[in-house]
Each structure stands twice: as C-alpha cells, then as structure tokens.
mmCIF file of the C-alpha atoms, coordinates in Angstrom:
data_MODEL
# 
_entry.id   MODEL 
# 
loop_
_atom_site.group_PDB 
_atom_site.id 
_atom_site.type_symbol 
_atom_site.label_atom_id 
_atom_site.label_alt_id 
_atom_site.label_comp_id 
_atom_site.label_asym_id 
_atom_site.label_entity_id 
_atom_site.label_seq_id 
_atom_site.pdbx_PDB_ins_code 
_atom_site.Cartn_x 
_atom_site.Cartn_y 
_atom_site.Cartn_z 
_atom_site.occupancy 
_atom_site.B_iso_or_equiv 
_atom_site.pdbx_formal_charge 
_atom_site.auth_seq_id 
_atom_site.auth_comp_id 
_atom_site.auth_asym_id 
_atom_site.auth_atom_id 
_atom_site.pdbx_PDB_model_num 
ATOM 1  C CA . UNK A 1 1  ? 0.000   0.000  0.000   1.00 0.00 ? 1  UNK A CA 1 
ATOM 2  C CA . UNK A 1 2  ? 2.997   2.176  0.623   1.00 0.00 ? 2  UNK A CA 1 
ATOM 3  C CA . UNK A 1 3  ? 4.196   1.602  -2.766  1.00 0.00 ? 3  UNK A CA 1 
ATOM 4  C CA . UNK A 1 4  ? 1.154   2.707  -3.923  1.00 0.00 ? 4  UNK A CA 1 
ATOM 5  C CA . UNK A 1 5  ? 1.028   5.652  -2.550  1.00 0.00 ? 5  UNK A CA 1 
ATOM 6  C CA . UNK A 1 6  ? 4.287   6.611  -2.954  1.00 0.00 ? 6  UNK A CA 1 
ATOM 7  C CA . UNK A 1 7  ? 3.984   6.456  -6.790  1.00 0.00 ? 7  UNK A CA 1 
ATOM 8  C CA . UNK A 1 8  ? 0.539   8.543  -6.533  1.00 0.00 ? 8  UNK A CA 1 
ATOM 9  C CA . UNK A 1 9  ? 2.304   11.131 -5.049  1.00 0.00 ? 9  UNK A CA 1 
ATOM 10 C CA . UNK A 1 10 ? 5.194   11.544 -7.219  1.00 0.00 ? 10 UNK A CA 1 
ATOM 11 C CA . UNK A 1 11 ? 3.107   11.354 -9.978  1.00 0.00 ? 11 UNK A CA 1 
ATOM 12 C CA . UNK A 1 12 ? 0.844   14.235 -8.203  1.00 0.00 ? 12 UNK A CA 1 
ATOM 13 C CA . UNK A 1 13 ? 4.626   16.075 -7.804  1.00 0.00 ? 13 UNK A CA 1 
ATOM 14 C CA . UNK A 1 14 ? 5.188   15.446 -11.572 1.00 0.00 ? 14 UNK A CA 1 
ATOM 15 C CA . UNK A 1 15 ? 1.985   16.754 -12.693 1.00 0.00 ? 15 UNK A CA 1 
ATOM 16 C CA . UNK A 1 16 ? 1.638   19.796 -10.205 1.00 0.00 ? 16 UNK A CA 1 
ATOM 17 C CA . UNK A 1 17 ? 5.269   20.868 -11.740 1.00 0.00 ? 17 UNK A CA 1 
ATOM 18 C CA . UNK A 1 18 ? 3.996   20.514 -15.021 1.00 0.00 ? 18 UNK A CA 1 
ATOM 19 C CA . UNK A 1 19 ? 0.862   22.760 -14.265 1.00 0.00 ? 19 UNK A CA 1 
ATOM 20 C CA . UNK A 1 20 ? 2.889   25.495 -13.172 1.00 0.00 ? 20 UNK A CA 1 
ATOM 21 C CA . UNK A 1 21 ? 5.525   24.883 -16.088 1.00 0.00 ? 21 UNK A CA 1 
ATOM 22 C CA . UNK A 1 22 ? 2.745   25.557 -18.779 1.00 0.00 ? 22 UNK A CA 1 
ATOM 23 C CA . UNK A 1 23 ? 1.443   28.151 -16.416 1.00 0.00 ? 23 UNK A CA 1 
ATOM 24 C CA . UNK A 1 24 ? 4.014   30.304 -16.619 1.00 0.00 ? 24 UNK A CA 1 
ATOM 25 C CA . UNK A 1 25 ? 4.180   29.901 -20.622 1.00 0.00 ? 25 UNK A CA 1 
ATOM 26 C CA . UNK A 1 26 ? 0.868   30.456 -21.098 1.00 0.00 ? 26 UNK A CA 1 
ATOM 27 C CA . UNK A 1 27 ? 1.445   33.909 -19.230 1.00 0.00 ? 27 UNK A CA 1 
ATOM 28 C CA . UNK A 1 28 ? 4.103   34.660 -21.447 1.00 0.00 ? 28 UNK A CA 1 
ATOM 29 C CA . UNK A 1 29 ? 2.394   34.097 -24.466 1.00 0.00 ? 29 UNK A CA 1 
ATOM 30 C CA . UNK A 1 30 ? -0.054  36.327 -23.091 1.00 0.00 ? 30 UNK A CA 1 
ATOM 31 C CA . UNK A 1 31 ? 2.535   38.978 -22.411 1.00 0.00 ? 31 UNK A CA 1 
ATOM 32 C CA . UNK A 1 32 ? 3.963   38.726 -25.757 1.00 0.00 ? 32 UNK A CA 1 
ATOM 33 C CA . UNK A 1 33 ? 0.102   38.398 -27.429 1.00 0.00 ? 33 UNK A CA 1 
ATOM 34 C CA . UNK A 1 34 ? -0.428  42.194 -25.399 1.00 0.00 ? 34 UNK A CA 1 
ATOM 35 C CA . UNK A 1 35 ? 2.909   43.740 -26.899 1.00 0.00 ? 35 UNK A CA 1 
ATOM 36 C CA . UNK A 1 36 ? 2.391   43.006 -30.508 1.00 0.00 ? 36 UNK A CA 1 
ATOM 37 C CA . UNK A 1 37 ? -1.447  43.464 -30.137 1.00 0.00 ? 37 UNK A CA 1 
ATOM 38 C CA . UNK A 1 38 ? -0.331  46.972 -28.734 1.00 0.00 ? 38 UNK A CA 1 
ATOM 39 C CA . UNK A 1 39 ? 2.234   47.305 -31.556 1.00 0.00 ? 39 UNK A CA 1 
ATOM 40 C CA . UNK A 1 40 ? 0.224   46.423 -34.593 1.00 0.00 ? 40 UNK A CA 1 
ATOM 41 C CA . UNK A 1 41 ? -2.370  48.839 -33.298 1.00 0.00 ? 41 UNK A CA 1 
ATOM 42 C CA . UNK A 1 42 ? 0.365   51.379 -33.196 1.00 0.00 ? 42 UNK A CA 1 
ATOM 43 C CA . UNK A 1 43 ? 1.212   50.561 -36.887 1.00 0.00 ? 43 UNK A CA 1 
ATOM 44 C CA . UNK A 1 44 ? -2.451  50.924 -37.970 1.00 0.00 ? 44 UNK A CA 1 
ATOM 45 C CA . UNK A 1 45 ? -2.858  53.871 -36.346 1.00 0.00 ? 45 UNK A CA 1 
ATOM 46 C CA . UNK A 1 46 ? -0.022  55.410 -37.599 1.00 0.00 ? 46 UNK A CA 1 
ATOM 47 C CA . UNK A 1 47 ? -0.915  54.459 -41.540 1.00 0.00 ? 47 UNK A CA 1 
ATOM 48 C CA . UNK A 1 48 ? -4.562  55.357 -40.360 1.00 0.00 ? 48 UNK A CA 1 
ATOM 49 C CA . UNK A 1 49 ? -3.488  58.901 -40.017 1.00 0.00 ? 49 UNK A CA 1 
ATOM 50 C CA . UNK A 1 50 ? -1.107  59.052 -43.086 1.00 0.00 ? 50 UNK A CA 1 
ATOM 51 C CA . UNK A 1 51 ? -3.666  57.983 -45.453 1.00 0.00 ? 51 UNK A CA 1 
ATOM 52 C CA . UNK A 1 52 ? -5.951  60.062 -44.848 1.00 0.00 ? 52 UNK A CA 1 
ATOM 53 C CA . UNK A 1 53 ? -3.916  63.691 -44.968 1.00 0.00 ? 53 UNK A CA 1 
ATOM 54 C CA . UNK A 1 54 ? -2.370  62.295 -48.287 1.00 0.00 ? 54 UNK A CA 1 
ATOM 55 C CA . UNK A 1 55 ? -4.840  64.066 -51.299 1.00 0.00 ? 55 UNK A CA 1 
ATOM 56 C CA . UNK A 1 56 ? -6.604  61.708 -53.743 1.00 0.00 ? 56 UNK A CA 1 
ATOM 57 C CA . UNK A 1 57 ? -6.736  62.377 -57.617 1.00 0.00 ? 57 UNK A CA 1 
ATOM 58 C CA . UNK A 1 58 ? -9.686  62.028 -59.219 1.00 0.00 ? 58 UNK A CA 1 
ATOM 59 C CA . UNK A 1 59 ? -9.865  59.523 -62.180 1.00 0.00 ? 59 UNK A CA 1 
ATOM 60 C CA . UNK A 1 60 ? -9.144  60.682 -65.662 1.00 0.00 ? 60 UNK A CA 1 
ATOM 61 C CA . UNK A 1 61 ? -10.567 60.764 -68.837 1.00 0.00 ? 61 UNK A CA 1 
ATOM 62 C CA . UNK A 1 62 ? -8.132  57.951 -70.044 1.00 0.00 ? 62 UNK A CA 1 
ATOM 63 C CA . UNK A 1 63 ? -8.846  56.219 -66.646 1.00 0.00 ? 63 UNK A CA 1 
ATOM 64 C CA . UNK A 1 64 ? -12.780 56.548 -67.039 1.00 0.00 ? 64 UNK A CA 1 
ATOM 65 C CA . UNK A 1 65 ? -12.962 54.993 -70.620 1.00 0.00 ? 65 UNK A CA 1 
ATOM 66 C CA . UNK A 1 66 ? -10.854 52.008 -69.358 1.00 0.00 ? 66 UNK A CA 1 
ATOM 67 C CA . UNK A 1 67 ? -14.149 51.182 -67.206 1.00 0.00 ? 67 UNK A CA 1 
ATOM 68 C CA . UNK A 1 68 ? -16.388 50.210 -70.551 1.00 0.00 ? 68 UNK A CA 1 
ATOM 69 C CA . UNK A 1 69 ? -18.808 52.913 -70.736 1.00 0.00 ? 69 UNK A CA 1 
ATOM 70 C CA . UNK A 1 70 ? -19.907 53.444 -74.405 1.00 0.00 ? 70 UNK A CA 1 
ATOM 71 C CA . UNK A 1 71 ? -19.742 56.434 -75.447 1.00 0.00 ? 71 UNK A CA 1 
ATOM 72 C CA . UNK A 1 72 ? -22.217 57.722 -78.176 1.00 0.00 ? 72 UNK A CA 1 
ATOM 73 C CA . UNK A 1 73 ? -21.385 60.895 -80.327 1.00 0.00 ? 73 UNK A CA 1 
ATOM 74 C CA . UNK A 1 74 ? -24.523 62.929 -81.354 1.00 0.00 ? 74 UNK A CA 1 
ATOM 75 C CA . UNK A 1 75 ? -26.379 62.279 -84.650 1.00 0.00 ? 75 UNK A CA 1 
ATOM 76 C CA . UNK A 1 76 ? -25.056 58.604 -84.896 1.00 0.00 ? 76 UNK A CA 1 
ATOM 77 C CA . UNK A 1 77 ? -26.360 55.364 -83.282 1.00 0.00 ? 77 UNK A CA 1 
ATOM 78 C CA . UNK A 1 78 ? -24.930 52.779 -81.998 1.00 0.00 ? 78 UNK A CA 1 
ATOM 79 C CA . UNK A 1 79 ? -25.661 49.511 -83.869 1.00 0.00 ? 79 UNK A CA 1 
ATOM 80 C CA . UNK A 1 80 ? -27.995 47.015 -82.347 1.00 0.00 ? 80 UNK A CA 1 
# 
C-alpha cells in the first residue's frame, strides 16, 4: 500500500510541476500576445493617419474609358 502511494504522489509532484511549467508559458504568451497586439495597433494607427492627410486624384478621362462605358457621339447610333 505504501508503494502505492508513494507512486501517486510523485506522480501528483510530476503533474503539479507541469501545471505550473505551462502556467508560466501560457502567461508569457499572453505577455507577448499584449505587446504586438499593442504594436500592430500602433502601426495601424499610424498608416490610419497618413492615409488620410495624403490628397486623392480624381480619375481621368483615359482612366474613365478604361471602365467600358460606351460612349455615343450625337447624330449617330450605336448599332444594335
């Protein structure tokens, strides 16, 4: 019965170690998670801001008849 016991409890050692072990990684992975979390908003923020001061051209001519509009000239029709 000793014996028994004995092996219960080192295995209850063993697995108690183990719980903290992971314990502590998992709160370092958190940690880290936070930080680049904190830094990618950071990023975004930062090209947030610099897109939208930066001044956007309107589409040109050459642009707009790229898109496939027709375009019909007065007096002639297009054919069917």
């Amino acid at each position: 019965m000793e014996r028994v016991n004995l092996k219960l409890y080192l295995e209850n050692v063993y697995i108690m170690e183990e719980n903290e072990r992971l314990r502590r990684k998992a709160q370092a992975l958190n940690q880290e998670n936070k930080a680049l979390l904190a830094k990618l908003n950071t990023n975004h923020a930062a090209a947030s801001s610099t897109s939208t001061t930066t001044q956007r051209r309107p589409p040109t001519a050459a642009s707009a008849a790229g898109t496939g509009a027709a375009t019909l000239k007065p007096g002639k029709q297009q054919p069917k």
